[in-house]
C-alpha positions in Angstrom: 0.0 0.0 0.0 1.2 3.5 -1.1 1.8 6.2 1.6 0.6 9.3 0.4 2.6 12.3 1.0 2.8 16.4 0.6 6.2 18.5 0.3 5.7 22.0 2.4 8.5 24.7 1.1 8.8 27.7 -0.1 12.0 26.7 -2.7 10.8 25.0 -5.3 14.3 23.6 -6.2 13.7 21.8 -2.5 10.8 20.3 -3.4 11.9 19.1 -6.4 14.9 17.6 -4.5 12.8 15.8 -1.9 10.5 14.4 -4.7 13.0 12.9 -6.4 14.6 11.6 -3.0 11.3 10.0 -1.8 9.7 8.5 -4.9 13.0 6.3 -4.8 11.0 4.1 -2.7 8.3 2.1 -4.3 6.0 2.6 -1.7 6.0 6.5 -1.0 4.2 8.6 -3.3 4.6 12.2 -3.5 1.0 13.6 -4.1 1.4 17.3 -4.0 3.6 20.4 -2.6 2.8 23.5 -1.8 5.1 26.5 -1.5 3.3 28.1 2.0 1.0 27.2 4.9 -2.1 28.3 4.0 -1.8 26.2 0.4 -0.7 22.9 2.5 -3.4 23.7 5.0 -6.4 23.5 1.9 -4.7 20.5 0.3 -5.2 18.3 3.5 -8.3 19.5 3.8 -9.0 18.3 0.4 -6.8 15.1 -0.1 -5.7 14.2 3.6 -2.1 13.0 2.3 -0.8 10.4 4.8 2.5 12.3 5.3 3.4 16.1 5.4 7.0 17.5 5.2 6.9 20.6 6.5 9.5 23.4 6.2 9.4 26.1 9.1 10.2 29.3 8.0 7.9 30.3 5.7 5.8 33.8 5.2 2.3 34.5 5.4 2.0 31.1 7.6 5.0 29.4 9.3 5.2 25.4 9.7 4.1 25.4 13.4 1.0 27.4 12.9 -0.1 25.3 9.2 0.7 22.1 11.5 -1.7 23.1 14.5 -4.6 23.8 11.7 -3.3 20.5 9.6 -3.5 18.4 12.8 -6.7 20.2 13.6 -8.4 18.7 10.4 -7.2 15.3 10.9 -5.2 14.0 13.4 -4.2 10.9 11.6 -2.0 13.0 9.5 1.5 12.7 10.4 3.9 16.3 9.7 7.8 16.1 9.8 9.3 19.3 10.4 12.3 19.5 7.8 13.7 22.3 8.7 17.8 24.4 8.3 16.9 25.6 12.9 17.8 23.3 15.3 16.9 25.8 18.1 14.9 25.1 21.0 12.2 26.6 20.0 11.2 25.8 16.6 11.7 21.9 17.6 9.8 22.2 20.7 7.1 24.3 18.9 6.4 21.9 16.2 6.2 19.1 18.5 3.4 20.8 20.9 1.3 22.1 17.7 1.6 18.0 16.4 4.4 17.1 14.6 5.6 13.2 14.3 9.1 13.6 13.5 11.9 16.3 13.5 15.1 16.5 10.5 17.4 18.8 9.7 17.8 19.5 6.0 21.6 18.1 6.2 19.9 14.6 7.3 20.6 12.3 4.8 18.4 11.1 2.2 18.2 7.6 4.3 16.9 9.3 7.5 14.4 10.9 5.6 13.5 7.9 4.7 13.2 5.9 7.6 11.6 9.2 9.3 8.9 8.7 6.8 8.7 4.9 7.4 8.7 5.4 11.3 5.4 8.1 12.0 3.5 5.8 9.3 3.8 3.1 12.2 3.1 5.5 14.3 6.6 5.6 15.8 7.4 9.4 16.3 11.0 10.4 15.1 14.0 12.7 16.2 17.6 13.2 14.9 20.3 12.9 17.5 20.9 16.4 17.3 17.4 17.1 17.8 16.9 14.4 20.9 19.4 16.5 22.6 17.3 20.0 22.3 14.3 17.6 23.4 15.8 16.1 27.1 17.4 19.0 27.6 14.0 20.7 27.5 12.6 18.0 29.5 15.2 18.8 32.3 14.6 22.4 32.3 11.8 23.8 34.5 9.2 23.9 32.0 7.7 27.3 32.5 5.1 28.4 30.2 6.0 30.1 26.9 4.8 34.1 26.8 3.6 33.1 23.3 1.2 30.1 24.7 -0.8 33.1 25.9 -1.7 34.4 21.9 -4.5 32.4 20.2 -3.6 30.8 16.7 -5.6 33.7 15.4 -3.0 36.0 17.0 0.4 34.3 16.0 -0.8 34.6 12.8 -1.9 38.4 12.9 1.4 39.0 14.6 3.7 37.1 12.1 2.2 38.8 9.7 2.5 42.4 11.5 6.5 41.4 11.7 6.5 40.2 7.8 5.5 44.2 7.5 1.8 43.8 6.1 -0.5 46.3 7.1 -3.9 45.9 8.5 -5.4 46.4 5.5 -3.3 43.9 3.5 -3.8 41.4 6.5 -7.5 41.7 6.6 -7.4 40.8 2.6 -5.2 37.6 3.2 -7.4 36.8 6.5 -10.8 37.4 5.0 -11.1 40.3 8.0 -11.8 43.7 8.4 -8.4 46.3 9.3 -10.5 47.2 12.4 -10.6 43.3 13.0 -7.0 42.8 12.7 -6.3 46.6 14.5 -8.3 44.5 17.6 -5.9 41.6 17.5 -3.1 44.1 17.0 -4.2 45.8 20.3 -4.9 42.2 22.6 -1.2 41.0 21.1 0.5 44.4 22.5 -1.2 44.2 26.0 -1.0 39.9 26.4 2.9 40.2 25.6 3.6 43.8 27.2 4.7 45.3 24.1 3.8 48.1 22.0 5.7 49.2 19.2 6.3 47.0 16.1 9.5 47.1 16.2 9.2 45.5 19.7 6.5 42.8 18.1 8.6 41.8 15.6 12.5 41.5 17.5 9.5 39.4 19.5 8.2 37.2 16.9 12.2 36.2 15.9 13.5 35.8 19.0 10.0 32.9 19.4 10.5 31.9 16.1 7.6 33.2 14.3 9.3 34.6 11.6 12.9 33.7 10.7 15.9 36.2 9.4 17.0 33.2 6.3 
């Protein structure tokens, strides 16, 4: 039986990469890719692929937030972050919003593999590398995140306040009004204690949200 899967990246030249990478095994079939979150977020809701890579830092939508709505519209779907960050808080972000497995983009074509292999048995999978950011998060004190306090509504107004849209080109891409998205503007400055955008967005990189690549 074929495992269906969808490629998540902005650089086509990765897709195309991975593609040919993955449809070296018989069984794995590459169904579609999408270049952004909102695209792979309508293609599971129409094809429910079996599989998702997911890159992280993309615009408009990053991997952790299309991974919480992807999860959201079936759970059965299994997302591997492939992603360049190994920092603490992209891993541990993709693995609270649902995410199976974890690879860096070095990882070699064989791990992707095998990661592929492993969360369609329901095995979750981890890099060494990554393993390490995981235990070592696991012995930390475990404090709540300041950003577990925005809804998903709000990470998204917010990474797309840091990306430089403004309210009126967010409202467009949400399907809001600006006085909609000036509201979320306003509850995101007083639930994080900040309240210039420059302060939102040094905010939104140093969580993750958006990336500097």
């Amino acid at each position: 039986m074929e495992t269906s899967i969808l490629l998540v990246d902005d650089h086509k030249i990765v897709r195309n990469g991975l593609r040919s990478l993955i449809e070296k095994k018989q069984t794995l079939k590459v169904i579609g890719e999408a270049s952004n979150g909102r695209d792979a977020i309508k293609f599971c809701e129409k094809f429910k692929p079996d599989v998702v890579i997911m890159d992280i830092a993309m615009s408009g939508l990053n991997g952790v937030q299309a991974t919480k709505q992807i999860i959201d519209i079936d759970s059965n779907i299994k997302v591997i972050a492939l992603s360049m960050h190994s920092d603490k808080q992209f891993v541990i972000g993709m693995f609270k919003a649902g995410a199976y497995g974890y690879l860096l983009k070095d990882s070699s074509s064989e791990e992707l593999i095998e990661a592929i292999l492993s969360v369609v048995r329901n095995q979750k999978y981890v890099s060494q590398k990554i393993s390490d950011v995981l235990i070592e998060n696991i012995s930390s004190n475990g404090n709540k995140n300041e950003v577990d306090v925005l809804t998903t509504r709000e990470i998204e107004v917010l990474q797309l306040i840091a990306e430089g849209n403004s309210s009126k080109d967010i409202g467009e891409l949400l399907f809001v009004s600006p006085k909609t998205v000036d509201v979320h503007r306003t509850n995101i400055m007083h639930k994080l204690n900040l309240f210039t955008i420059p302060d939102l967005t040094k905010y939104a990189i140093k969580e993750g949200i958006i990336s500097l690549e």
